[in-house]
N, C-alpha and C positions, 0 to 999 in steps of 0.2 A: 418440485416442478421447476424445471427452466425458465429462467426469462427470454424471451424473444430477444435475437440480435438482430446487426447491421438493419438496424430501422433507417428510413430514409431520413436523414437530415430535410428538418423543417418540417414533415409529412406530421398525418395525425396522429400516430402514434407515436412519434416522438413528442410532440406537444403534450397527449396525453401523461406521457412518462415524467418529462418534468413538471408539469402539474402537483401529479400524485409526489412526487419528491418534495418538489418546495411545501406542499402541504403535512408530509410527515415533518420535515424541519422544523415547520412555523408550533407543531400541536407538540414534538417533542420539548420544544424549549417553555410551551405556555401550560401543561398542565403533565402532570403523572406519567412517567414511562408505562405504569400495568393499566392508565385509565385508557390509550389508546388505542383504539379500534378501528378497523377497517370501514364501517358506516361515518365515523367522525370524520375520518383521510379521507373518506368519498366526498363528504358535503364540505368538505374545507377548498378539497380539485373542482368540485363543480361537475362530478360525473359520477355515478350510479355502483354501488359496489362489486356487480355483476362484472363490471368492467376489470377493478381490482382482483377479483375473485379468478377469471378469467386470463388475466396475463400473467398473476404472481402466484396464485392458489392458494396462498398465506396467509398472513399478519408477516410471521418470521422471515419469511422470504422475500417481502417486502421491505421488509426494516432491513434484511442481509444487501440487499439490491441497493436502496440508498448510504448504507456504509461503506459499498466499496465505490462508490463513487468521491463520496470523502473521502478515501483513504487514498485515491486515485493523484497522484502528484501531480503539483501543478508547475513543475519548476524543476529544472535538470539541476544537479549536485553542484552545489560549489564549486567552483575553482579555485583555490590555495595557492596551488601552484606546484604540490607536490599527490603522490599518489597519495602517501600515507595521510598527510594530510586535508587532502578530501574524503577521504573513507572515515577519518577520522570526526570531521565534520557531520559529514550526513550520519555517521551511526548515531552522535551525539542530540542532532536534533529526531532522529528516530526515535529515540529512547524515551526522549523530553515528550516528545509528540505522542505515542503511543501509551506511555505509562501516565498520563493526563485523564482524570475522569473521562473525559470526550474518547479517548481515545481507547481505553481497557470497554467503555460499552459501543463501541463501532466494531473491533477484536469480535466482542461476546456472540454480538448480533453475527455475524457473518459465521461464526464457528458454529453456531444454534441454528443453522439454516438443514435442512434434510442435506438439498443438493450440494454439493461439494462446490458448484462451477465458481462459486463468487470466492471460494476461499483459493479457488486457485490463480484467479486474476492478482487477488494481494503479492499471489508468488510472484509473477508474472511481474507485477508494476516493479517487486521490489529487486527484481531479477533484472529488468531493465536498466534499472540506477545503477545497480553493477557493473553492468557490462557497459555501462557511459562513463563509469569511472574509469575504467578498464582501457578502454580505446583510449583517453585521454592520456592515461598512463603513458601504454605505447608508444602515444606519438608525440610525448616528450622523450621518450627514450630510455623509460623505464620501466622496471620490471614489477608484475602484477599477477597476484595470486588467484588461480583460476576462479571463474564466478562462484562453483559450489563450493571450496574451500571458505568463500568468504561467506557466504550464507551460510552453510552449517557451523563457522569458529564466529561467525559475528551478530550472524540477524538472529540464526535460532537464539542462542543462548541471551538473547535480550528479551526475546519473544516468550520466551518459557521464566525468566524472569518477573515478567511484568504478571504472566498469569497464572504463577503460584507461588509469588512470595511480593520480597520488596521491588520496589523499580529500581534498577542498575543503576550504581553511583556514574559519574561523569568516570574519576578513577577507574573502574568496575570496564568504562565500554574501551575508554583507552588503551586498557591494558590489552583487553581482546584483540582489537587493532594493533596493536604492537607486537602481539603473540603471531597474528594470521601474518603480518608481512616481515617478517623474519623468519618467520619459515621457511622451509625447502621449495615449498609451493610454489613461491614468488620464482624460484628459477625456469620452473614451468613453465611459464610464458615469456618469451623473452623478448627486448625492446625494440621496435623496428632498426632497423639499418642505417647507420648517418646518412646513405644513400637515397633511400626510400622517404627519409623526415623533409631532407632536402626537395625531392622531386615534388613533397607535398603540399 
């Protein structure tokens, strides 16, 4: 089951939505991930489980709903100063971040979901960071390995890391980053113009 989008800002059912969110955070941190239940989430939001039952149709899609809101970045990538060196950055705390208890069950919950939509928002957040790295790139005047180059040579193989084996050494994401922008790739896109950095 889908979660309902573009809810009004401030309206009731956004009110609703964070409710039942802060209510799964508060009962995930004070008791049992298998104790909790959609009647407990209901009487922790102050709202009836019909309601829960009725927006999210789950437990699982629930739990998937508030993990990609935490996964949800709150902070554009670094800036270093160099391309390599932001990519380099963010895949590092990516890996930290993700391969973190907190982080392998946020992964879980959102991949255990029926509907796909929440695991495609993760693409989506992580696909953004990219392409901000990206532009930055640019318009310094440098050159940048197209977004899917870097997602399939850098995020998958952290991602498939973290959820079947050990979590990527720092060496381990470095190297990835150093593989993807030494490639050919990178000539792919090429740096804007002295013209155009200047005009900008």
């Amino acid at each position: 089951m889908a979660v309902k989008e573009n809810l009004r800002p401030g309206g009731r059912s956004a009110r609703v939505q964070a409710s039942v969110h802060e209510a799964v955070r508060t009962l995930l941190q004070s008791i049992e991930r298998t104790d909790v239940t959609i009647p407990l989430i209901a009487s922790e939001a102050g709202v009836t489980p019909s309601t829960i039952y009725r927006r999210w149709g789950d437990l699982q899609e629930l739990l998937a709903d508030v993990a990609v809101e935490r996964l949800r970045p709150d902070m554009q990538p670094v800036d270093t100063g160099s391309a390599k060196g932001d990519l380099e950055a963010w895949a590092e705390q990516y890996a930290e971040e993700m391969s973190s208890g907190i982080g392998r069950e946020m992964i879980r919950d959102v991949l255990a979901a029926q509907d796909n939509s929440n695991a495609c928002k993760c693409y989506a957040f992580t696909r953004e960071q990219m392409e901000l790295i990206g532009d930055r790139a640019q318009g310094r005047g440098e050159g940048f390995p197209p977004v899917d180059a870097v997602m399939d040579r850098v995020v998958a193989p952290i991602i498939y890391r973290i959820l079947f084996g050990d979590a990527p050494s720092t060496d381990h994401v470095r190297g990835l980053v150093a593989d993807v922008m030494r490639s050919e790739a990178v000539a792919a896109i090429p740096p804007l113009p002295v013209s155009a950095r200047k005009s900008g």
